[in-house]
Each structure stands twice: as structure tokens, then as C-alpha cells.
N, C-alpha and C positions, 0 to 999 in steps of 0.2 A: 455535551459538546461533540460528542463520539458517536459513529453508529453502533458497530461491533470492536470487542477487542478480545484477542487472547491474550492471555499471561498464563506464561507455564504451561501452554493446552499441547498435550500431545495426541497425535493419531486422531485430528479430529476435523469436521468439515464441514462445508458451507455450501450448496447448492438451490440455484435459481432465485437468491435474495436480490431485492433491490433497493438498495440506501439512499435516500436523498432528504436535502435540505434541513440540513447537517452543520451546525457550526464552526465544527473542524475538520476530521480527517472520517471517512468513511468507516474504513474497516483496518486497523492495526495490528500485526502479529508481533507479539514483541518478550520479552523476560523468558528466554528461556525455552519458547514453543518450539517443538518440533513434528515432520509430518504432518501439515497442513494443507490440507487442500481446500481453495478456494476456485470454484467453478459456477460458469452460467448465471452471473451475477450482472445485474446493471446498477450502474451508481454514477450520479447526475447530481448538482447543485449543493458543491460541498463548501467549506472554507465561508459560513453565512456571516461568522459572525470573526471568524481571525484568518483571512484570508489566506494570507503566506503559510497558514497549515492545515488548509484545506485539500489536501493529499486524497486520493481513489485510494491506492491500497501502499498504506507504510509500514515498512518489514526494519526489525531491529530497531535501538534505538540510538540516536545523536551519543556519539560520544559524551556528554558533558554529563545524559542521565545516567552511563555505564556505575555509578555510585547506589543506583537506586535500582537500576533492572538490569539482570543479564545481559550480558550483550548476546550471547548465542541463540541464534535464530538457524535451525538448520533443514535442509529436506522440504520446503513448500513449494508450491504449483501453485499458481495459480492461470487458470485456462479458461477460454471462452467467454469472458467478461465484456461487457459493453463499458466503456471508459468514457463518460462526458456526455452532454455538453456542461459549460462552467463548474468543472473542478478546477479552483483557483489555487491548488499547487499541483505538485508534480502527477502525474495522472498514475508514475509510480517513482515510489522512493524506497529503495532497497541501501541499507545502513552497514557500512563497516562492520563487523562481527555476524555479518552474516553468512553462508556456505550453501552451499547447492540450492539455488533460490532458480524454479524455472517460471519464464513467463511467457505462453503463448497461445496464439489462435485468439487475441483479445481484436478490440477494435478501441481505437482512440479518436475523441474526436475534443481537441482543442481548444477551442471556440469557448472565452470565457477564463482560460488561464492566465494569473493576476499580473506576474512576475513580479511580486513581491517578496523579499526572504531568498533571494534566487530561485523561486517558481518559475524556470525558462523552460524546464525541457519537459519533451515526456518521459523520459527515465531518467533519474538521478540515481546510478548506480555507482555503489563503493564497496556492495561485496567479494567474496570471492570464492568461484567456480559457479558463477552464475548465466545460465543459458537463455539467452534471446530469441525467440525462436518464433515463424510464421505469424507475424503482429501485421 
């Protein structure tokens, strides 16, 4: 249902991949990763199959799984990404227990998000010390 995921991945990276048509969520950083860079990536037509968690790129995870994974997600970039068309959740979903999460120089494009699950925005952000920067 996934395209990529780290768990536990430190000091590790991802360039010029391109995700799609994807059940769920693209590409996930979650339990514990840190030092991730994701760059020059396109990812298009996610959420095929559970819509409201068809997420571009989801960092940390929901409180409710903090029993099961880490919540510490610290130190990723993710830069220059092509974001959409129809990813039917957030184009980014950065999670509570996360810390220096930066994201820019991306392009987003909308067109296709479900608003299901509160999939309304482009960023659903809850981290903290997280930088928004030339999107």
C-alpha cells in the first residue's frame, strides 16, 4: 500500500525517485529516522485504494501509533519535489514528535485532494522547529 518507508533509517537518502499509483501514502519517514533527505522526487496519484491516507510525503507518526513506533523523527529535508496531481491527502503531513523537519523549493499541485480524514491542506503541520521555506 506504500511506496517507500523508513523506519529507524539514519543518515540516508532518496533522490530523483518517482511514486505513484500508490494505495496509500507515498513515501513515509517514521520510528525513529533521522537525517533524511528526500530530494528531486515526483510523486502523483496516491491514496488509490484508502484515500484520507494518501499522503505525498508523511513524517512521524499519529499519536495513537506512538505504542508501536517512535515518535522521534528528527533532522529531514525534504527539497525540490514535484507534489501532485491527485494525492488525496495532505501533499505533506509532518506529525507531532517531530523536530527540525525542513521543506522547500517543492511545487504542489492540488488538483485531486480528497478532503477526507481532514485531507484539506497542503501542510498539516504539528511539529516542532519545523521550516517552511520557498514552496
Amino acid at each position: 500500500l506504500r511506496g517507500i518507508v523508513f523506519d529507524g533509517a539514519s543518515h540516508s537518502q532518496i533522490h530523483n525517485v518517482e511514486v505513484f499509483n500508490i494505495g496509500e501514502e507515498a513515501i513515509h519517514i517514521r520510528d525513529g529516522s533521522d537525517y533524511v533527505l528526500i530530494q528531486n522526487c515526483n510523486i502523483h496519484n496516491t491514496g488509490l485504494k484508502t484515500p484520507a491516507y494518501g499522503e505525498g510525503i508523511y513524517v512521524g507518526s499519529d499519536k495513537s501509533s506512538w505504542g508501536t513506533y517512535q515518535p522521534d523523527v528528527t533532522h529531514c529535508t525534504i527539497r525540490n519535489c514535484q507534489i501532485g496531481p491527485n494525492v488525496r491527502g495532505e501533499p505533506f503531513d509532518i506529525k507531532e514528535g517531530t523536530e527540525e523537519i525542513i521543506i522547500e523549493y517543492n511545487t504542489v499541485d492540488a488538483a485531486g485532494l480528497s478532503g477526507e480524514n481532514y485531507a484539506d491542506s497542503f501542510i498539516d503541520l504539528k511539529g516542532t522547529r519545523s521550516y517552511i521555506r520557498y514552496n
